[in-house]
C-alpha positions in Angstrom: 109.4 279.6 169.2 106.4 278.5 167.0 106.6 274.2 167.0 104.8 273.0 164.4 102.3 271.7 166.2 100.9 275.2 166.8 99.8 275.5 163.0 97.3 273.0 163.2 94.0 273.8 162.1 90.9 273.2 164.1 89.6 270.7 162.1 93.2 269.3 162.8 93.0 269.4 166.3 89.1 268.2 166.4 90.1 265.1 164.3 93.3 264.4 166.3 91.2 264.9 169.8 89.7 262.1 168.4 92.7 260.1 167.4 94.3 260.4 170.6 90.6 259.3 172.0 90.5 256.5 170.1 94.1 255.3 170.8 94.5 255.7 174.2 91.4 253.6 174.7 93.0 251.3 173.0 96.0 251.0 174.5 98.1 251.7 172.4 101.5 254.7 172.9 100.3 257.9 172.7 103.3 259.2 170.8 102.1 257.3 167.4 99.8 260.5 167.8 102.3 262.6 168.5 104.3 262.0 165.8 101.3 262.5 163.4 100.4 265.7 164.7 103.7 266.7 164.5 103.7 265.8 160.9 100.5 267.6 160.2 102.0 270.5 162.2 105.0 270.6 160.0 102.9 270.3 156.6 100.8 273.2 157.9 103.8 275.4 158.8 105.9 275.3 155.2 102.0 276.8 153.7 100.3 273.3 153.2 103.8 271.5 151.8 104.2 274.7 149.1 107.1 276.6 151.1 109.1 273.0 151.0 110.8 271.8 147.7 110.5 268.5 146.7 113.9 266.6 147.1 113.8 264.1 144.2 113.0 267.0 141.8 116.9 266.7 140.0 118.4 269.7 141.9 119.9 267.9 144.8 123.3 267.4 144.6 126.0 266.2 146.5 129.6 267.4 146.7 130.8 265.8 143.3 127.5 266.8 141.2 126.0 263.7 141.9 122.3 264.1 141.9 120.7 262.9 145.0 117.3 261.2 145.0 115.3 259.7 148.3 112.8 256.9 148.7 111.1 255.2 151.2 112.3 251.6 152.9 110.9 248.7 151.5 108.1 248.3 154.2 107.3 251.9 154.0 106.8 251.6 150.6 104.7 248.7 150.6 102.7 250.4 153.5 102.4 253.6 151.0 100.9 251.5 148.2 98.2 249.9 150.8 97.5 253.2 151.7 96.9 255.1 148.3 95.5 251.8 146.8 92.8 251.5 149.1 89.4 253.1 149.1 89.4 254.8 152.3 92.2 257.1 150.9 89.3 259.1 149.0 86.5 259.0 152.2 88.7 259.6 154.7 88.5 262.5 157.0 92.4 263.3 156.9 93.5 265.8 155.0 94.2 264.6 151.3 97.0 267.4 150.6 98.5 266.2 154.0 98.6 262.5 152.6 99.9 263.4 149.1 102.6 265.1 150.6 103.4 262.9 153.0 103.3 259.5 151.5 105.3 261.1 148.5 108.9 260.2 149.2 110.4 263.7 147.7 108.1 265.3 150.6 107.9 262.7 153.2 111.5 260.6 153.3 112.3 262.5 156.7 108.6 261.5 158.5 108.7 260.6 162.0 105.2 258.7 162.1 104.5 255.5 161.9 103.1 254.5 158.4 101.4 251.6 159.6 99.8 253.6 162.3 99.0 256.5 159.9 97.6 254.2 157.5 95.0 252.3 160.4 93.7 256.3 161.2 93.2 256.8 157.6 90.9 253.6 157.5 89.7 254.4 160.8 88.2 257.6 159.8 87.1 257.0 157.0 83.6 256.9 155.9 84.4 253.3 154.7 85.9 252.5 158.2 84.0 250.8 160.8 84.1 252.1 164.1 83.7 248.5 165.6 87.3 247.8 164.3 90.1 247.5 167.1 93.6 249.0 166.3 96.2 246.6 165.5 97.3 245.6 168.8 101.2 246.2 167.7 101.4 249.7 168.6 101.7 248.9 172.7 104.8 251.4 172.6 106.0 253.6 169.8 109.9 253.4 168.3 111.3 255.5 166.5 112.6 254.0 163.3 116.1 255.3 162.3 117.7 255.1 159.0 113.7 255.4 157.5 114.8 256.3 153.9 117.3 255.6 151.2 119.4 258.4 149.7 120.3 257.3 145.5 123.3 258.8 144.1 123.8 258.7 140.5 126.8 257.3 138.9 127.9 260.6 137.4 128.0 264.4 137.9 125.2 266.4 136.5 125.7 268.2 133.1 123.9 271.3 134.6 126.2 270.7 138.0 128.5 274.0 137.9 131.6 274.6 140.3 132.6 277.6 140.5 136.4 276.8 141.7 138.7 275.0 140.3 140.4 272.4 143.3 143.6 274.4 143.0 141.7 277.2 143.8 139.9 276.3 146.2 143.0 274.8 148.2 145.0 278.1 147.9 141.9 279.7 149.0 141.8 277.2 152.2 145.4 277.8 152.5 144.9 281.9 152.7 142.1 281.8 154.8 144.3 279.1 157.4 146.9 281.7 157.3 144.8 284.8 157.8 143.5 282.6 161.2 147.2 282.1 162.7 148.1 285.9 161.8 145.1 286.9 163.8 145.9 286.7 167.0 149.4 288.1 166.5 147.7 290.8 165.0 145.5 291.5 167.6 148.0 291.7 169.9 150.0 294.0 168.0 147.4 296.3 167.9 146.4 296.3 171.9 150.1 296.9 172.2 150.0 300.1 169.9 147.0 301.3 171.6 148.7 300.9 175.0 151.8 302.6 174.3 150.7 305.2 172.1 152.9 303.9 168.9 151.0 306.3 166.8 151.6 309.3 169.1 152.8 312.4 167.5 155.1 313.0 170.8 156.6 309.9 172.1 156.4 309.2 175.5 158.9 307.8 178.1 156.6 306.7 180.3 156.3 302.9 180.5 153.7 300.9 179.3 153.0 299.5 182.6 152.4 303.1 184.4 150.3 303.7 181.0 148.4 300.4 181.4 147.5 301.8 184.8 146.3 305.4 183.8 144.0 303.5 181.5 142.3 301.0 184.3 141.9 304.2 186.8 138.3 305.4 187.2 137.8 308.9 185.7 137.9 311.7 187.8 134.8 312.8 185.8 133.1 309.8 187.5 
């Protein structure tokens, strides 16, 4: 099974060498890294973010029609607008398509890095960024942040949304499909049975489905 980590480029892998480099002699968890390579990894695998649709483009909807849109928390958010607000964004030596797609909540709602970690490598290495500058010393150990996004729902049902069944059908359709499971087995059964005792014989038999049952087990005198 290919993880996405094994899609990184080798530029990827030279600057995150040097990520992990950098952090670890920092002290900081090594799994911020992780996570960002894992991110990378992912954006590599789906063709550079094109094989991936973007989930706020108005064709996500839930059961009712409801179009479904996704953004980031509040402190992601504001971390986002540091990020693409600041000038190391242009100079630095992470990859740009990489950063659009992630820090664009349609792409990026389901990240498992850290913003605020992401957004002291992009400084970092940067040609703005100064290599004197310590990491933040808040990243001792890394937590994964659950409940990172928030799904909008709109108030109505799309006009484009089409079902295709009607409730009543799809009920009786539940109902014939619940019916065809509890016949099943009967069925089966049924079946073995007629295959035992040779129902669809064109002599019937006396012999007993028992004796039968044992002709069938016995090894074959071919064997």
């Amino acid at each position: 099974m290919m993880l996405p980590p094994h899609f990184l480029t080798q530029d990827d892998r030279n600057l995150l060498a040097e990520i992990y480099e950098f952090t670890q002699e920092q002290g900081a968890d090594l799994k911020h890294v992780d996570r960002l390579a894992t991110d990378l990894g992912w954006y590599r695998k789906c063709n550079d973010g094109v094989a991936v649709a973007n989930f706020n483009d108005g064709r996500s909807y839930d059961l009712e029609g409801r179009v479904r849109t996704a953004s980031f928390t509040d402190a992601d958010a504001a971390t986002v607008d540091r990020i693409q607000s600041s000038g190391d964004i242009s100079s630095t030596r992470l990859d740009k398509g990489f950063l659009n797609y992630i820090l664009d909540p349609g792409y990026g709602f389901t990240h498992s890095s850290d913003f605020e970690f992401l957004e002291q490598m992009v400084s970092r290495f940067s040609t703005n960024g100064s290599d004197t500058t310590p990491l933040d010393p808040k990243f001792p150990n890394f937590a994964y942040k659950a409940n990172n996004y928030v799904i909008h729902t709109s108030d109505e049902p799309a006009a484009d949304f089409f079902r295709e069944t009607s409730n009543a059908e799809e009920d009786a359709s539940r109902e014939a499909l619940m019916a065809d499971a509890k016949a099943l087995p009967q069925q089966l059964n049924q079946s073995l049975l007629e295959a035992f005792i040779g129902k669809n014989d064109e002599k019937p038999t006396e012999r007993s489905f028992i004796m039968k049952m044992f002709d069938w087990l016995k090894p074959s005198a071919n064997k």
